[in-house]
C-alpha positions as CSV (number, residue, x, y, z in Angstrom):
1,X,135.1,84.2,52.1
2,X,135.9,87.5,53.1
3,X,135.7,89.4,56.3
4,X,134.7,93.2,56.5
5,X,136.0,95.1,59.6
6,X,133.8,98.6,60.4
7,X,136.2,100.6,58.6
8,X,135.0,98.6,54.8
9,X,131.7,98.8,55.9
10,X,131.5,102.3,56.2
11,X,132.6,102.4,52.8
12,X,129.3,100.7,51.5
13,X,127.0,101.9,53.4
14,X,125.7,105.4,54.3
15,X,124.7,105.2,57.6
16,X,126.8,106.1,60.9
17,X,125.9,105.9,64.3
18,X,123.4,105.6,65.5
19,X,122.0,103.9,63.0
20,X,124.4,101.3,61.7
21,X,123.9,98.5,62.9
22,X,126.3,95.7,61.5
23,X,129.5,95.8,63.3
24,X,131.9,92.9,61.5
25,X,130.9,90.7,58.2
26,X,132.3,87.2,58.8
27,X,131.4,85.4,55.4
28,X,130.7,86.5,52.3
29,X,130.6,84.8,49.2
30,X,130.0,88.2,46.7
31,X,127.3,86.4,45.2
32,X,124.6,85.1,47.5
33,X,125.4,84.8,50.7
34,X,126.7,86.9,54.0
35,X,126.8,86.6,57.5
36,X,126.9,90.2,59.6
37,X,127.2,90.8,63.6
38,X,126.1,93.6,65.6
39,X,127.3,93.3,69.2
40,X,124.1,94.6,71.0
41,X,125.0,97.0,74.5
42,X,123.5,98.7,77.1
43,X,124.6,101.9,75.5
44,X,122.5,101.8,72.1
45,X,120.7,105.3,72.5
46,X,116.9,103.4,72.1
47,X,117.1,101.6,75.1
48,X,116.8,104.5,76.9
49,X,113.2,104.2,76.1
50,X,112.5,100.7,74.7
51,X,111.9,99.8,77.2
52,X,113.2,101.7,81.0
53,X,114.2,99.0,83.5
54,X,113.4,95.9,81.0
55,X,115.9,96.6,77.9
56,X,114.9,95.5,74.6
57,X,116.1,95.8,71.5
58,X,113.3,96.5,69.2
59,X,112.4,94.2,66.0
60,X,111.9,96.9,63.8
61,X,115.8,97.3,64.5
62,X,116.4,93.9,64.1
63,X,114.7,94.0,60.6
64,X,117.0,97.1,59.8
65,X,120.1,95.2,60.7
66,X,118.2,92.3,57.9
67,X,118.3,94.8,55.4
68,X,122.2,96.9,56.0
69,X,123.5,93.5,55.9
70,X,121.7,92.4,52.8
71,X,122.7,96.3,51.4
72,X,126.6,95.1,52.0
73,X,126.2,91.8,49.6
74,X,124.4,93.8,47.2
75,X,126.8,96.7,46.7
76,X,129.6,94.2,46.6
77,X,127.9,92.3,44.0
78,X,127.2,95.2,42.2
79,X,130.5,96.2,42.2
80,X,129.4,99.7,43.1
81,X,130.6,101.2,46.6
82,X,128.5,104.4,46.2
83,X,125.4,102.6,45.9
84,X,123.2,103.1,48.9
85,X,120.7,100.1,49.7
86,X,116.5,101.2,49.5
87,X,114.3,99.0,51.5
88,X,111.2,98.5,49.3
89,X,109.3,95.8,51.5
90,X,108.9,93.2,53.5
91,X,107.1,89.4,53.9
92,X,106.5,87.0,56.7
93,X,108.7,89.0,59.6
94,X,108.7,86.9,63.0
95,X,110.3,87.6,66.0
96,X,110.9,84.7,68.2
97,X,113.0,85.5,70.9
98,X,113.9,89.1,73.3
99,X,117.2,90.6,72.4
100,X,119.0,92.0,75.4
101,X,122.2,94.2,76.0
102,X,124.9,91.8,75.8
103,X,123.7,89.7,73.0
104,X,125.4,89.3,69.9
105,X,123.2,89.4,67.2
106,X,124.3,86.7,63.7
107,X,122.6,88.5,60.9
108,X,122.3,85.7,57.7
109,X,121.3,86.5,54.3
110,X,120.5,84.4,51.3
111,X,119.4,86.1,48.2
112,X,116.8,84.0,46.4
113,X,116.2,86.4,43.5
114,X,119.1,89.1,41.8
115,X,117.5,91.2,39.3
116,X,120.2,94.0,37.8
117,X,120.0,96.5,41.6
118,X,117.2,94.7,42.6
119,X,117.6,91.9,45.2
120,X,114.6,90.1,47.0
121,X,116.2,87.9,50.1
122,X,115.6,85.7,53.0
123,X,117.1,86.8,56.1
124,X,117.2,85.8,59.8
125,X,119.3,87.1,62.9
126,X,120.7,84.4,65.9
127,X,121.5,85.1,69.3
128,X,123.1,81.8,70.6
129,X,121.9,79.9,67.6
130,X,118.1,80.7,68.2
131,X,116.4,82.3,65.9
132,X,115.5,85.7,67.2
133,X,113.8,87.5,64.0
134,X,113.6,86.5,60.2
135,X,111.7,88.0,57.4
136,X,111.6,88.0,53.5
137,X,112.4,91.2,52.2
138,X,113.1,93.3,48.6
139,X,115.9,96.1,48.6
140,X,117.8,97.8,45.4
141,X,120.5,99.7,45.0
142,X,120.1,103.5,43.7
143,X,121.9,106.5,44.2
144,X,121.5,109.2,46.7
145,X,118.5,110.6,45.6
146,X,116.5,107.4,45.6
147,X,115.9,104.1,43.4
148,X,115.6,105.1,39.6
């Protein structure tokens, strides 16, 4: 199972700070399965108002994380580092637990259903092995101008 450092990651993804949010993969299968982490600090710029003297990172984020991690399996699968990942929807999102600076966040994905670019998966991130958010969602991979 490989591991991605930041560096490989940029090279599958189009998005940079602030907005990346998967710092390491730690497993992969290139098939089905990946495991991302996103070390959560103080200094992310939307703490600064999500929320002032209570920080919290903001499931909609969390979500996002979901779906750049998901994004990574599929352009591996694909075989196509250009690719860039489209969100096209979402199912059943919970959040269960407050993520706080200093968390580290285990984003899992299983893909239950590969259709050419198209990829519908199940996806849920851990802080200390709790559950913290988890969603069914769709994403495919299109070029730069948007899915074909």
């Amino acid at each position: 199972m490989p591991t991605l450092e930041i560096e490989e990651i940029m090279k599958l993804l189009p998005h940079r700070y602030p907005f990346l949010l998967v710092d390491r993969i730690v497993e992969c299968d290139d098939e089905k399965h990946i495991v991302g982490v996103k070390n959560v600090t103080i200094n992310e710029p939307f703490f600064q108002g999500h929320f002032p003297g209570l920080p919290v990172m903001p499931g909609v984020l969390q979500l996002e994380a979901m779906a750049q991690t998901a994004g990574i399996l599929l352009n591996r699968i694909a075989g196509n580092p250009d690719g860039v990942p489209f969100f096209m929807g979402i199912d059943g999102a919970r959040f269960r637990k407050v993520v706080k600076p200093g968390d580290q966040l285990r984003i899992e994905i299983d893909i239950t259903k590969l259709r050419s670019k198209l990829a519908r998966f199940k996806g849920r991130v851990l802080v200390n092995d709790q559950v913290a958010s988890e969603a069914e969602m769709m994403c495919m991979i299109g070029a730069e101008d948007g899915p074909k």
